[in-house]
Every structure is written in structure tokens, then in C-alpha cells.
C-alpha positions in Angstrom: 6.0 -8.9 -7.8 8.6 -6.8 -9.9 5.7 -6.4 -12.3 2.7 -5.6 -10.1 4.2 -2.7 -7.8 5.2 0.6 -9.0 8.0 2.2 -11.3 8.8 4.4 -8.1 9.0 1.6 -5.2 11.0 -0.7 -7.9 13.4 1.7 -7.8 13.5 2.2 -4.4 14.1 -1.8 -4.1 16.2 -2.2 -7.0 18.7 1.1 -7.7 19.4 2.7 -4.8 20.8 -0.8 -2.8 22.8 -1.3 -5.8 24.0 1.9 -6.1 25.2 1.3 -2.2 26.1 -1.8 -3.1 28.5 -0.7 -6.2 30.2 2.3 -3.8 30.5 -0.4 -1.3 32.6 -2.4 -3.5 35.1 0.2 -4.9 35.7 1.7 -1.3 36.3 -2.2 -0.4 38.2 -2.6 -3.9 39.6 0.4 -4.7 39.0 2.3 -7.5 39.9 -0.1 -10.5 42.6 1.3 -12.8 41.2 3.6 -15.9 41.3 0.8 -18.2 38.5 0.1 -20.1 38.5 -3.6 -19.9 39.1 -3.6 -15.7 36.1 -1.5 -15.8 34.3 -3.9 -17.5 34.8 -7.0 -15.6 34.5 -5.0 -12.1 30.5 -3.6 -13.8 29.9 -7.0 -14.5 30.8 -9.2 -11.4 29.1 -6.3 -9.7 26.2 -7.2 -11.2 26.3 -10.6 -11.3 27.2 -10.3 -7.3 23.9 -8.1 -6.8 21.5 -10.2 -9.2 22.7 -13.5 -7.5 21.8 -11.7 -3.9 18.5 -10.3 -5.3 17.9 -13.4 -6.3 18.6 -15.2 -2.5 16.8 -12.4 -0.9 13.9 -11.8 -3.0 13.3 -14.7 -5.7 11.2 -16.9 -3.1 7.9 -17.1 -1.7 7.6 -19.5 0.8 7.0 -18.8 4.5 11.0 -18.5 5.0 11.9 -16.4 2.1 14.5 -13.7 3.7 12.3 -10.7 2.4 9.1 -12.3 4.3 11.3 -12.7 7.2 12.1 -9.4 7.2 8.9 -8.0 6.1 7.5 -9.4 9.2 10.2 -8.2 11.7 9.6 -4.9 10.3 5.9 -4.4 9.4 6.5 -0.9 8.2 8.1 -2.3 4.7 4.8 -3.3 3.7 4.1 0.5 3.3 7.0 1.3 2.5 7.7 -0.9 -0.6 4.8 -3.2 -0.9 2.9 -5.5 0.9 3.6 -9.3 1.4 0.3 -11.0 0.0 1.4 -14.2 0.7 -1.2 -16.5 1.7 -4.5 -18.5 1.9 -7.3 -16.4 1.9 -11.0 -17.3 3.1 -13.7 -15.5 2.4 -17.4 -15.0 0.3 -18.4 -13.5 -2.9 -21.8 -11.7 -2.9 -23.4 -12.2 -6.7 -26.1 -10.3 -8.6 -26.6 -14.0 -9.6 -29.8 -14.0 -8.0 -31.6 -10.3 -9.6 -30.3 -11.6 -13.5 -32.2 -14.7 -13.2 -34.9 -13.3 -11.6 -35.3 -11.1 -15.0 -34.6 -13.8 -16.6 -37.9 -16.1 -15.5 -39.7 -12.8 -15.6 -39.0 -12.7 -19.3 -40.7 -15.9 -19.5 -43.7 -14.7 -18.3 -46.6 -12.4 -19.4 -46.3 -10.8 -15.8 -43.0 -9.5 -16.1 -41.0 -7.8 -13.1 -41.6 -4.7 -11.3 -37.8 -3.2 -11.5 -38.3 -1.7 -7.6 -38.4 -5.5 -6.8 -35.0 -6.2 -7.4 -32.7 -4.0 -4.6 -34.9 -6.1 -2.7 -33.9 -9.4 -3.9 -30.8 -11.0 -1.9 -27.3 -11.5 -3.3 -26.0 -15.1 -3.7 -23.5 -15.5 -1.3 -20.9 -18.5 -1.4 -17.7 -19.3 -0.1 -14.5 -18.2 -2.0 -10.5 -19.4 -1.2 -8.1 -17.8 -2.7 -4.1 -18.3 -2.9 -1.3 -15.7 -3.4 2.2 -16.5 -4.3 4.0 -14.1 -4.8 7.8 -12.8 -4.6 9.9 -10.1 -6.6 10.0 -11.7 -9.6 6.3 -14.1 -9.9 2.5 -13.1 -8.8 0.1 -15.7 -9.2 -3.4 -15.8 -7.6 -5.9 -18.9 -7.4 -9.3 -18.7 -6.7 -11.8 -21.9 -5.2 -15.2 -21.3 -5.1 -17.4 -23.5 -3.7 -20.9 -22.4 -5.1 -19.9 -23.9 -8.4 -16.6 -25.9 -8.3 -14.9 -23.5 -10.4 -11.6 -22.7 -9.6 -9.8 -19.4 -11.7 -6.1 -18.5 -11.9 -4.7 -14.9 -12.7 -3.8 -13.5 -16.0 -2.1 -10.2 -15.2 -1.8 -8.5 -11.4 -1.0 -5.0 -10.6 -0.7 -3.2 -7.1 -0.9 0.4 -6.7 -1.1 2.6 -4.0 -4.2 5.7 -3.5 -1.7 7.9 -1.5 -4.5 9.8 -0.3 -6.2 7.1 1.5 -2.3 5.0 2.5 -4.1 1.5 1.5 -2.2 -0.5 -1.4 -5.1 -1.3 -4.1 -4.6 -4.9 -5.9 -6.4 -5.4 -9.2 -6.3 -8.4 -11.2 -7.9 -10.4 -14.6 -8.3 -13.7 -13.9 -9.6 -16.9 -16.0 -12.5 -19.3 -14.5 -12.9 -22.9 -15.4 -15.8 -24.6 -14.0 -15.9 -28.5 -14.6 -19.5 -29.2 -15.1 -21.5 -25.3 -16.1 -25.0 -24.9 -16.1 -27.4 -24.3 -19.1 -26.9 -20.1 -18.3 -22.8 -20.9 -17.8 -19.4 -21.7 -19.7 -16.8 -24.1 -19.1 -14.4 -21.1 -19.3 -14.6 -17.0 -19.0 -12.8 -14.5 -17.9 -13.0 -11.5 -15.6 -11.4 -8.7 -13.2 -11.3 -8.2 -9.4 -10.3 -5.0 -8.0 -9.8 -5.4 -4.2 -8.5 -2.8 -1.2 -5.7 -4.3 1.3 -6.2 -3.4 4.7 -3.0 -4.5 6.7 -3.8 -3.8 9.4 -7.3 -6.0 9.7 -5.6 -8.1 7.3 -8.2 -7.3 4.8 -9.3 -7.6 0.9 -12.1 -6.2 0.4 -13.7 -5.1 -3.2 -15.9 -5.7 -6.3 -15.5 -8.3 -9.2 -17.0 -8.9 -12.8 -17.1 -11.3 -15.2 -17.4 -11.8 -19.2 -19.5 -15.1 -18.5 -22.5 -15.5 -21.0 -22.2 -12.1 -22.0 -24.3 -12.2 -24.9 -26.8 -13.4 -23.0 -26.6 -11.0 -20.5 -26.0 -13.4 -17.9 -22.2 -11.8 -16.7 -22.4 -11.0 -13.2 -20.8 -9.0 -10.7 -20.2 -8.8 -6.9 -18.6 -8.1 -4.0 -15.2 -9.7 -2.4 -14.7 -10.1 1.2 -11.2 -12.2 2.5 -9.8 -12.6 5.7 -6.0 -14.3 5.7 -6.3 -17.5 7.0 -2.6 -18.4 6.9 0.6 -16.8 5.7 
């Protein structure tokens, strides 16, 4: 998670508990003697103590990680520092799927396609799982999707926050593998989500795109809706 939330809320989780956590010690201590040596072993079991209690507090992801724990007695961390994404999520993808390979029969004839046709030509709709685990120091996201078997796993994550909307923003690149593609897929391709968390309606909610055929033009793009369906 370290990686996907911002340079201002790491520090926020990261500095300022140690630097409590370091004045905590010498008024506990006492101030070690001016010797350079002392100084040194009292900085380093400091931070050894602090990584080692880092690591306890934030370093799992499971239902009964102390962070989630605490993150769900007091809801207001997920603003504060970032939200727990922790979870299975059910929802559907809505595809241009159907308006690409509508040009692309239309190409085969002499007919053609009247281009006002398509906005009127429905999105392919299918049912999409996804899985977050995530903790301070790991973010991984897998995706199921039922239309075609495929199942994707994330590449890179980040999470920022529009400040003037308050909602945390989670954007991803992701790699699909689909088992047995059609003539107009790939066994493999990549793409990119970018998705708006709603805590509150426990919400993700955005637009994705993929690299798949490109040449071809046969990469698609759509629209994301997930509900949480367990934490």
C-alpha cells in the first residue's frame, strides 16, 4: 500500500508516529550519554523497535490485521490516510465490444454502416470479480470475468485523492490472460482501469481500456461497476 498512496499521507503514517515514538523512548530512557557509539545503538534499536511494530500493525491483510481492525472501529482513517480496499468485489463491465464488431462485419459488406447507428447499439455487459489484497507494504488486484474466462492480475496500483471532490481515486494496469481467445482476441494483453471509491456506498465505479488486438483495432473500452461483496 506504501507504494500506492501518497508522499503526504506516508508521512503522516510513517514520520510523525516515529518521531513520537523516538521522544517516547528518550523521555522513558533518558537522554543517552554524548557518545557517539551510545547514540548509535539507541538510533538503531529505535528503529528496529519501530520497523518490527510497523511490521505487526501494518504488514498484513487479512480480515484481523490490527490496522483493519482499527480502520473499522474508526471509519474516519479511511479519509484520513487511505482507504482499506480489502476485499471481494462483484460487479459488471459494460464493453464497446458490441459497436467494434459491428464495424467490423460492416466492413465486410458493400452496405457498410451508418455511424448514427452505433450510440444505439447496446454495450456488452458481463459479470466481473475482482480481489484486493492489500496492506502497507503489498497491493495486488485480481480480476475474474465471466464473459470470456479470462482472469487479469495487476502490474502497478496507485491511489490518489481529488481533494476537491473528498473521494480517493484508484488507478491500476493490469495484465489479462484468457485460456482459450477468439479469432479477434489474444491469449495475453494488457490494459488500465481508473476507478472512483465511494466509501460510503461501498463503491468502485469507473472506465477501463485495453491494448487487446490493437493493430487490428479490436482494443476495447468500458465501464466498471463493483459492489463489495465481502471484506
Amino acid at each position: 500500500m506504501y507504494a500506492a498512496i501518497s508522499l503526504q499521507r506516508l508521512i503522516q503514517l510513517l514520520v510523525w508516529p516515529f518521531v513520537l515514538w523516538f521522544v517516547a523512548r528518550l523521555l522513558i530512557s533518558g537522554i543517552p550519554p554524548t557518545n557517539g557509539l551510545t547514540w548509535w545503538r539507541f538510533m538503531s534499536s529505535t528503529v528496529s523497535y519501530w520497523s518490527i511494530t510497523l511490521f505487526v500493525l501494518f504488514g498484513f491483510s487479512h480480515r484481523w490485521a490490527p490496522w483493519r481492525l482499527a480502520w473499522r472501529l474508526f471509519p474516519v482513517l479511511n479519509d484520513l490516510i487511505f482507504p482499506d480496499f480489502n476485499g471481494v468485489w462483484r460487479g459488471t463491465t459494460r464493453s464497446n465490444w458490441p459497436r467494434i464488431d459491428a464495424m467490423r462485419q460492416a466492413a465486410k459488406e458493400s452496405g457498410g454502416l451508418d455511424l448514427d447507428e452505433l450510440p444505439a447499439i447496446d454495450l456488452r455487459e458481463d459479470p466481473i470479480e475482482i480481489t484486493i489484497t492489500a496492506s502497507l507494504f503489498s497491493f495486488r488486484i485480481v480480476a475474474k470475468l465471466a464473459g470470456t474466462d479470462s482472469t487479469s492480475y495487476s502490474l502497478g496500483e496507485r491511489v490518489t485523492r481529488d481533494e476537491r471532490r473528498a473521494q480517493f481515486e484508484l488507478s491500476y494496469i493490469y495484465r489479462q490472460s484468457t485460456p482459450e481467445p477468439a479469432a479477434t482476441d489474444e491469449s495475453s494483453h494488457e490494459g488500465a482501469a481508473t476507478l472512483d471509491f465511494d466509501r460510503k456506498a461501498c463503491t468502485l465505479s469507473g472506465h477501463y481500456w485495453t491494448r487487446r488486438n490493437w493493430k487490428t483495432g479490436y482494443n476495447t473500452a468500458g465501464r466498471l461497476l463493483l459492489t463489495r461483496a465481502s471484506i
